[in-house]
C-alpha positions as CSV (number, residue, x, y, z in Angstrom):
1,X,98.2,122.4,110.4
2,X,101.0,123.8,107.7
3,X,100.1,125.5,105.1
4,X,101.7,123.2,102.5
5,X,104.4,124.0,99.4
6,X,105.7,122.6,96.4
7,X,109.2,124.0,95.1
8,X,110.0,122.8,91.3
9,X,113.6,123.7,90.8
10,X,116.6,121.7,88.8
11,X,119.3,124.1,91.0
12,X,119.6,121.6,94.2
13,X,121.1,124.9,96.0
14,X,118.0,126.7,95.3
15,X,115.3,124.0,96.3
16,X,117.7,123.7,99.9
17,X,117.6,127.5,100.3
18,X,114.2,128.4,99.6
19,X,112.9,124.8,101.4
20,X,114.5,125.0,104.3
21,X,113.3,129.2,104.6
22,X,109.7,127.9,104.2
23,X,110.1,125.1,106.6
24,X,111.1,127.4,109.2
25,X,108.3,130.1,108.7
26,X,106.1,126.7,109.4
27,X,104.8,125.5,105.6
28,X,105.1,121.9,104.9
29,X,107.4,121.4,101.6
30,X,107.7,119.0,99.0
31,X,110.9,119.5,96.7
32,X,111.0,118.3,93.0
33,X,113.9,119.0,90.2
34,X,111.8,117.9,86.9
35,X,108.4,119.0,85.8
36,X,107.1,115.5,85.3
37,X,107.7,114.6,89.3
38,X,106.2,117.9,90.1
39,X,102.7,117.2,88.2
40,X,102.8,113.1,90.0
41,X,103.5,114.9,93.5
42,X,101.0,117.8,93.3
43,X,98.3,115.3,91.8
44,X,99.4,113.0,94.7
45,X,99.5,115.7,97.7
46,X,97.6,118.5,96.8
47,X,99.5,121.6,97.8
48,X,98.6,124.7,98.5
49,X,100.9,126.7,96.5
50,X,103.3,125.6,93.8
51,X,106.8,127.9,93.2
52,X,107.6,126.6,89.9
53,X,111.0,127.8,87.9
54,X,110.7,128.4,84.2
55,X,113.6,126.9,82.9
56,X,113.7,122.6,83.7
57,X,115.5,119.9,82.4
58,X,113.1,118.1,80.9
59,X,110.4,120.5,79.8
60,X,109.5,123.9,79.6
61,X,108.1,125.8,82.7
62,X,105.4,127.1,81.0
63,X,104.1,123.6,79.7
64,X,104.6,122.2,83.0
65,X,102.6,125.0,84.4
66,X,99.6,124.6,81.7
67,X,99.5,121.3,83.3
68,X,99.4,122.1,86.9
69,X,96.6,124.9,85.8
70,X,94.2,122.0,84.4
71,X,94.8,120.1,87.5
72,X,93.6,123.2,89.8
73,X,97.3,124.0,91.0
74,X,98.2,127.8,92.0
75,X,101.2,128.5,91.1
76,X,104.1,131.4,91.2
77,X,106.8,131.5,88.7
78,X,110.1,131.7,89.6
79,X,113.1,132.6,86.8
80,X,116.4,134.0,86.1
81,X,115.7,135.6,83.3
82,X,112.7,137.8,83.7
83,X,111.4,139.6,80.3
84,X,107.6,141.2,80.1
85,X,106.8,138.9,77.1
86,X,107.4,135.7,79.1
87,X,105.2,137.3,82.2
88,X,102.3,138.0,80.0
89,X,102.3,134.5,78.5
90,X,102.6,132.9,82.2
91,X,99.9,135.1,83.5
92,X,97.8,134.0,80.2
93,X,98.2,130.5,81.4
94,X,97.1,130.7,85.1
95,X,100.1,131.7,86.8
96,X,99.4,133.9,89.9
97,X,102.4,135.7,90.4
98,X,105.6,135.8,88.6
99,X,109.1,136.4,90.6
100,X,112.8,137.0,89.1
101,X,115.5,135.5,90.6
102,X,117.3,136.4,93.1
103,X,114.4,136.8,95.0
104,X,114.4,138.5,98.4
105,X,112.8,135.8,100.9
106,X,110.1,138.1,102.8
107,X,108.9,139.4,99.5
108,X,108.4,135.9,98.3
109,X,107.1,134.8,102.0
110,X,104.5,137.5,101.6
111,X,103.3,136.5,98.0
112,X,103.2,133.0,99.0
113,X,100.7,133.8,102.4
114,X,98.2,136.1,100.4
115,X,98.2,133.1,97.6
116,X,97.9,130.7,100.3
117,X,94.8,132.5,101.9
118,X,93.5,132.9,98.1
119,X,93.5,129.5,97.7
120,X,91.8,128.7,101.2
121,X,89.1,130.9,100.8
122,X,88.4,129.8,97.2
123,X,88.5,125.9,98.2
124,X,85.9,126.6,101.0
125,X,83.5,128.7,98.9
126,X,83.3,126.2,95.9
127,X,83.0,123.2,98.7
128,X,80.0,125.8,100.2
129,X,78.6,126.0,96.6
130,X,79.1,122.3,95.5
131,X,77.3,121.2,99.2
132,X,74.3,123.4,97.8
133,X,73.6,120.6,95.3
134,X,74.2,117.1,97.5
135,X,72.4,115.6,99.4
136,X,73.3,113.1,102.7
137,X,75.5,110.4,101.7
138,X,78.1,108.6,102.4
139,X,80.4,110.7,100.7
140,X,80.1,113.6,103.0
141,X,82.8,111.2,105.2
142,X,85.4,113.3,103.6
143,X,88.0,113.7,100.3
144,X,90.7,111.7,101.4
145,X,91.4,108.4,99.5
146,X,91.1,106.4,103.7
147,X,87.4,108.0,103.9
148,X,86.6,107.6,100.8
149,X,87.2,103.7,101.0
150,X,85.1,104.2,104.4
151,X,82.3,105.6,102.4
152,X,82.5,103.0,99.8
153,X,82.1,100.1,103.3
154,X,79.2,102.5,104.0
155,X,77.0,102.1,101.1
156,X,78.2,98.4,100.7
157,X,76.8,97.9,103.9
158,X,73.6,99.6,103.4
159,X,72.8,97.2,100.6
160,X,73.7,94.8,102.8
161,X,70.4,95.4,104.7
162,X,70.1,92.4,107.0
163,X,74.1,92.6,108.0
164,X,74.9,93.6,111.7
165,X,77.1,96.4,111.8
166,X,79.5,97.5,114.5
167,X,80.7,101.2,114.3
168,X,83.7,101.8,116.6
169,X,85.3,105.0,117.0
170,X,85.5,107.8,119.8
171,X,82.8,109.8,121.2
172,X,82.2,112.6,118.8
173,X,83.0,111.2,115.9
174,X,79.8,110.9,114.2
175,X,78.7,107.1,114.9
176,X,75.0,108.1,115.1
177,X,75.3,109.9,111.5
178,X,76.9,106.8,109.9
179,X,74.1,104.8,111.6
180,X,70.9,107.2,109.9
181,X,73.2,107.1,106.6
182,X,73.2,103.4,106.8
183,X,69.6,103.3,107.3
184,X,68.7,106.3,104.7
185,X,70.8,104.4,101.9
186,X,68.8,100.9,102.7
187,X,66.1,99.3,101.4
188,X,64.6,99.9,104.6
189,X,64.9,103.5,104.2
190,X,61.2,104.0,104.3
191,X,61.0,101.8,107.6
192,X,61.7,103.3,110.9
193,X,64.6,104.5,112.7
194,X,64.7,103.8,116.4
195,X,67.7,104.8,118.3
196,X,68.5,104.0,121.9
197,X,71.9,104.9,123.8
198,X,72.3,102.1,126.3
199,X,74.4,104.2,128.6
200,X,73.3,105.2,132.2
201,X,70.1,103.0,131.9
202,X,69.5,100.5,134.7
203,X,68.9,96.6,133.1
204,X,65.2,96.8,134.3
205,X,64.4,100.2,131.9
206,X,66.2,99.1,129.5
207,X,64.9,95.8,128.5
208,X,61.1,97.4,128.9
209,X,62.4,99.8,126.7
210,X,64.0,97.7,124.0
211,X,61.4,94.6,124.3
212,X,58.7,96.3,126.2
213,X,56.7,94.9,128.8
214,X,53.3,93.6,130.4
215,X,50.4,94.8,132.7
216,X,51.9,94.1,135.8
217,X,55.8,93.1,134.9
218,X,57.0,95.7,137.3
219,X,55.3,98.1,140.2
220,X,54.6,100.9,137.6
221,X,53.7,98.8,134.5
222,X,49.4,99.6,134.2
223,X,49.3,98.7,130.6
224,X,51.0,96.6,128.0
225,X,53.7,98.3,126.2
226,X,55.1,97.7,122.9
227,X,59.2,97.9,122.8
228,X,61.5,99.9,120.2
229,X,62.4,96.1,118.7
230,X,58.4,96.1,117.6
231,X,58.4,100.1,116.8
232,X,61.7,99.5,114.3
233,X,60.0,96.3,112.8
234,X,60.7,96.6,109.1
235,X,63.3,99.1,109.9
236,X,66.1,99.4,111.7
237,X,67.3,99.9,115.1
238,X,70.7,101.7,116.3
239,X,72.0,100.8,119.6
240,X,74.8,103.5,121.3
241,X,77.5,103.0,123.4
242,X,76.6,99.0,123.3
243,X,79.7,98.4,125.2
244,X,77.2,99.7,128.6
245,X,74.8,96.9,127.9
246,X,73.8,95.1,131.4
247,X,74.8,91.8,131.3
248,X,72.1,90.7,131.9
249,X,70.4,91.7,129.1
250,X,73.0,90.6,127.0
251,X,71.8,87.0,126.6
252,X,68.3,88.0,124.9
253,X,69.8,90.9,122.4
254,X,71.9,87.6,121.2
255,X,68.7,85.8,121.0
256,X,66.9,88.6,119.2
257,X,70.0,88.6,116.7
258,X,70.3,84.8,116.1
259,X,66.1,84.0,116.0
260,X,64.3,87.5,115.4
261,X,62.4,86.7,118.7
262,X,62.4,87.9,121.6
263,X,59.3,88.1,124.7
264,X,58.3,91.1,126.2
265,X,58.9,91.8,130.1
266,X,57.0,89.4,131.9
267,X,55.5,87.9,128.6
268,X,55.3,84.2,127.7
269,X,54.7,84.9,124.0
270,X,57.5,84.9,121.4
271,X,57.0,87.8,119.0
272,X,58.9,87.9,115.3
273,X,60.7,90.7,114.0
274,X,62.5,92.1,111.2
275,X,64.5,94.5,111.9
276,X,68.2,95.5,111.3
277,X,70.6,96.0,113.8
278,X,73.3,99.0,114.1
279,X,75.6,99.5,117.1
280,X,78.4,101.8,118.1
281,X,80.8,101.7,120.9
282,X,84.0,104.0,122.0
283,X,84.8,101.3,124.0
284,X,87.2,98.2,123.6
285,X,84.7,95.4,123.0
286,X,87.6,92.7,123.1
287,X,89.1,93.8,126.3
288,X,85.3,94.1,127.7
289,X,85.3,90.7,126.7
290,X,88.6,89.9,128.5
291,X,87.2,91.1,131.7
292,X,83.9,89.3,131.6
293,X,82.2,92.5,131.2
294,X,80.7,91.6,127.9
295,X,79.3,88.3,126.2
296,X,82.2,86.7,123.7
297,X,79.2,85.5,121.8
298,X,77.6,88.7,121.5
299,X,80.2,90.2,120.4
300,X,81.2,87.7,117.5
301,X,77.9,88.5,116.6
302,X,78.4,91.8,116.8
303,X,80.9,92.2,115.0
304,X,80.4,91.0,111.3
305,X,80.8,93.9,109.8
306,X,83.1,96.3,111.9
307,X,83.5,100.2,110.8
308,X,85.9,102.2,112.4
309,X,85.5,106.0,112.1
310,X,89.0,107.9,112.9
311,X,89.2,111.1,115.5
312,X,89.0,114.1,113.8
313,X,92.6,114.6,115.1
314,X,94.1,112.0,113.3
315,X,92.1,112.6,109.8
316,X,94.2,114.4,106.7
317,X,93.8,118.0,106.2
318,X,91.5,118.3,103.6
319,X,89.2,115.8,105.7
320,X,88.9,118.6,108.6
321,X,88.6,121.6,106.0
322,X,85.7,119.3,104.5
323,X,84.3,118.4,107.9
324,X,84.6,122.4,108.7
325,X,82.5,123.2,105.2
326,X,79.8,120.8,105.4
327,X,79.1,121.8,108.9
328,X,79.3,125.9,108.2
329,X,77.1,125.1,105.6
330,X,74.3,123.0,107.9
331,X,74.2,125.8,110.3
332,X,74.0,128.7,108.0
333,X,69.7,127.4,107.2
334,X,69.8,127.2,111.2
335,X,71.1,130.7,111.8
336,X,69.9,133.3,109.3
337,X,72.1,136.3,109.2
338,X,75.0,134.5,110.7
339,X,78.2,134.1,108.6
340,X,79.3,130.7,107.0
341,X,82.8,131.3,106.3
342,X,85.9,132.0,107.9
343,X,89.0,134.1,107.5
344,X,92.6,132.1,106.7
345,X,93.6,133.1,110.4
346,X,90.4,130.8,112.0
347,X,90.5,128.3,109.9
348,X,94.2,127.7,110.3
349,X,93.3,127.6,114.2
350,X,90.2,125.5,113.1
351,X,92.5,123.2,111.3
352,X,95.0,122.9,114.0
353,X,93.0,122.0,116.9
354,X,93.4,118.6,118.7
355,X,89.3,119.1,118.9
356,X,89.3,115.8,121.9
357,X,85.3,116.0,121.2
358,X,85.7,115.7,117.5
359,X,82.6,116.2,115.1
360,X,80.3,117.2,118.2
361,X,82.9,119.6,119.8
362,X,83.6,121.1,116.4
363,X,80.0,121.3,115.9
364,X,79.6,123.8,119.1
365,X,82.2,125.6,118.8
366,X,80.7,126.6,114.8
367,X,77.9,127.5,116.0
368,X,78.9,129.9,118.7
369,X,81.5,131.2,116.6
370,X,78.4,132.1,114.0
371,X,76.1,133.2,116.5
372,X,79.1,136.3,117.7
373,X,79.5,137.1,114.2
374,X,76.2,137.5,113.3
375,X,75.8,140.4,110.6
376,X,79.9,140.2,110.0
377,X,81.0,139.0,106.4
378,X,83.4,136.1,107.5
379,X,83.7,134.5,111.2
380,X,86.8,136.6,112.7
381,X,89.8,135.6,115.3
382,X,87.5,137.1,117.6
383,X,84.6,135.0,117.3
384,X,86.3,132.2,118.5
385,X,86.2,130.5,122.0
386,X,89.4,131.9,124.1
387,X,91.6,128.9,124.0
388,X,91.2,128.9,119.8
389,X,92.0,132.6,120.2
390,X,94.6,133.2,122.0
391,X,96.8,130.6,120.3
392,X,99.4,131.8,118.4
393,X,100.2,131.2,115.0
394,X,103.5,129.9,116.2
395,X,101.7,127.0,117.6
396,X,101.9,125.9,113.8
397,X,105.7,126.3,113.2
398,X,107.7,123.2,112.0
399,X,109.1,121.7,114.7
400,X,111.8,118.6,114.2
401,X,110.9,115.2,116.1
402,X,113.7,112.2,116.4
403,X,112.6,109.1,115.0
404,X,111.9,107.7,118.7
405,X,109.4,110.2,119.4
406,X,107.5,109.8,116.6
407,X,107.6,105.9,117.4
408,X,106.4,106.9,121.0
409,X,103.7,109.2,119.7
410,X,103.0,106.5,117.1
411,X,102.7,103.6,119.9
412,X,100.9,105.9,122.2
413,X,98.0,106.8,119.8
414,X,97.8,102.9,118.8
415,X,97.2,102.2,122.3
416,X,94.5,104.3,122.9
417,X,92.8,103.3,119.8
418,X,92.5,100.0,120.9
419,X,91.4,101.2,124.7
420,X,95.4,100.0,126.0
421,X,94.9,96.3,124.4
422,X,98.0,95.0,123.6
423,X,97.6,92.2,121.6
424,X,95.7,94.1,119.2
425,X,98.3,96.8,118.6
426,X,101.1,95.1,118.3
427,X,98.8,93.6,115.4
428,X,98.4,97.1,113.9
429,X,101.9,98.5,114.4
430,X,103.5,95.2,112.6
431,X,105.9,94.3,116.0
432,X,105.0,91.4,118.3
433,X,103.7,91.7,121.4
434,X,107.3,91.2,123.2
435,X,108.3,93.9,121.4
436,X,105.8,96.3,122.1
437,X,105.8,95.9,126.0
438,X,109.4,96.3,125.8
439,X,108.5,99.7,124.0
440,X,106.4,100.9,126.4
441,X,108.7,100.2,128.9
442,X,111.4,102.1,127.4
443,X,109.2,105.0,126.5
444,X,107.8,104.9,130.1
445,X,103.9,105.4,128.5
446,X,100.8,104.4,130.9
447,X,98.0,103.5,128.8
């Protein structure tokens, strides 16, 4: 991902110039002409680095910078007029650097990368410090305003202790955490948590397993057995990848859902329990549904209380640096002696990874990293696996897209969200579902 920038000028010549320079050397830019739309778009985006000039039209650079320093912004000053009593007072006030105009580019380039890496390192070290002092919540979702509103659904839910919840999302990207939060944050925290991945299991296993079973249900069956539905009574119980569910065994999870009972294998005796019910799925449930593969009953049932957690590749920036922190820091009590932080160079890789495994392929790859640095101060280019190493920092450069490919990119990732159903993303992209066939005939996609 760019390293991102915020020019404050009120010469249009000079935003252009510099803008378009930093755009090429790959940083993201924002460009502002007044000091009051350069405090509402760096409390809006949160740049790296603000290059603020001293003289604006509608306030002084030094109050606007005053204000920018009480909102956390680093910034370098930028005039035409350069005098030593004017540098002390903006150093005074925060300012990390201060530059005279005309300014040659690679000087300012440079001072704008080592403030860049500043800010970096210092973000990740007070988000290492600050985790010190939280515990597991919801909140460790992430710091944008789309998973914050996902951790606010989180801890609704979990008061919300008898609703069935449906997590939805790709494999990797932390269902099974959002299930144990849900559960931790509950009133039935104190219960148990049973979890069972439905995946690979043949419909005879897995209904002993969930429901248990009877002397003599099956060939190997010598005793009575209790199932995880009895183990998780009072507590909950968090079915993965639900979209494998037999078929079979469909019909009596709906039962258990709509009556709390259920028999054991080869029992005739209905059993009561209370228990709640989490599930997670990377699949499609509606087009499972479509094809018969999956009850349309179940799956209203299912589904009352949907949660959808995003790939790590499509989450902000400041979501992956917080994803990146939290897990340095719950690997540094696993591996003593191993470094938790990283240099600007790995975690600009870090942050620029498509990471296809998300939070679980993110995980191994910090923990290796760690375990090669052990005894160094900071994890290193090095330290990473070869296909994070040997990617060059050009990968990063800005590179312009038409509109059409974006659209095609756009449609493309909609699609494979909702596992190639139409219908539904046609809902989610605003266009009927005419249109969007007639899009992905044009852009040739197979999805």
């Amino acid at each position: 991902m760019a390293d991102t920038l915020l020019l404050v000028d009120d010469d249009a010549s000079v935003l252009r110039a510099i803008g378009e320079y930093f755009e090429r050397i790959g940083y993201e830019v924002w460009r502002e002409s007044t000091g009051a739309q350069a405090v509402d778009t760096f409390q809006r985006v949160r740049p790296d680095v603000v290059l603020l000039d001293l003289h604006l039209p509608d306030s002084n650079g030094l109050v606007v910078l005053e204000r920018l320093r009480r909102d956390g912004a680093a910034v370098v000053l930028l005039t035409g007029q350069g005098d030593i009593e004017t540098a002390v007072r903006a150093m005074q006030l925060g300012a990390e650097n201060f530059l005279t105009k005309p300014v040659d580019m690679s000087h300012l380039a440079a001072a704008i990368a080592r403030l860049t890496e500043k800010v970096r390192l210092t973000r990740q070290n007070a988000r290492l410090r600050a985790l010190d002092h939280e515990g597991e919540s919801a909140g460790s979702l992430g710091v944008s305003p789309a998973m914050h509103e996902l951790a606010r659904q989180v801890e609704l839910l979990a008061a919300s202790e008898r609703s069935t919840v449906l997590l939805q999302g790709e494999s990797g990207t932390g269902k099974g955490w959002v299930a144990r939060v849900l559960h931790n944050l509950s009133p039935r925290s104190a219960g148990p948590f049973v979890e069972v991945n439905c995946a690979g299991l043949s419909a005879t296993f897995l209904d002993s397993e969930l429901f248990g079973h009877e002397k003599g249900a099956f060939t190997d069956a010598k005793e009575r057995r209790a199932g995880l539905f009895e183990l998780a009574d009072r507590g909950t119980i968090f079915l993965d990848e639900i979209g494998e569910l037999a078929l079979e065994l469909q019909p009596k999870l709906l039962k258990v859902l709509e009556t709390k009972t259920f028999r054991r294998l080869g029992g005739t005796r209905e059993l009561t329990v209370d228990v709640r019910l989490v599930t997670a799925t990377n699949r499609d449930l509606v087009h499972e549904v479509e094809e018969g593969r999956f009850r349309e009953d179940l799956y209203y049932r299912l589904n009352v209380m949907p949660l959808v957690l995003p790939p790590v590749r499509e989450r902000s920036r400041e979501d992956r640096l917080d994803l990146i922190t939290r897990i340095l820091f719950d690997l540094k009590t696993q591996l003593p002696g191993c470094p938790a932080e990283c240099s600007s160079d790995v975690l600009d890789r870090l942050l620029s990874a498509a990471w296809p495994g998300n939070v679980r392929e993110m995980r191994n790859v910090l923990e290796r990293s760690m375990i090669l640095a052990r005894g160094q101060p900071t994890i290193g280019i090095e330290h990473l696996p070869p296909d994070l190493r040997q990617r060059s920092p050009t990968d990063r450069r800005y590179q312009a897209q038409s509109l059409s490919e974006v659209e095609r990119q756009h449609i493309e990732r909609t699609l494979r969200h909702h596992g190639g159903n139409r219908t539904r993303a046609a809902v989610e992209l605003g266009i009927s579902r005419a249109t969007l066939i007639n899009k992905i005939k044009a852009y040739s996609l197979k999805i």
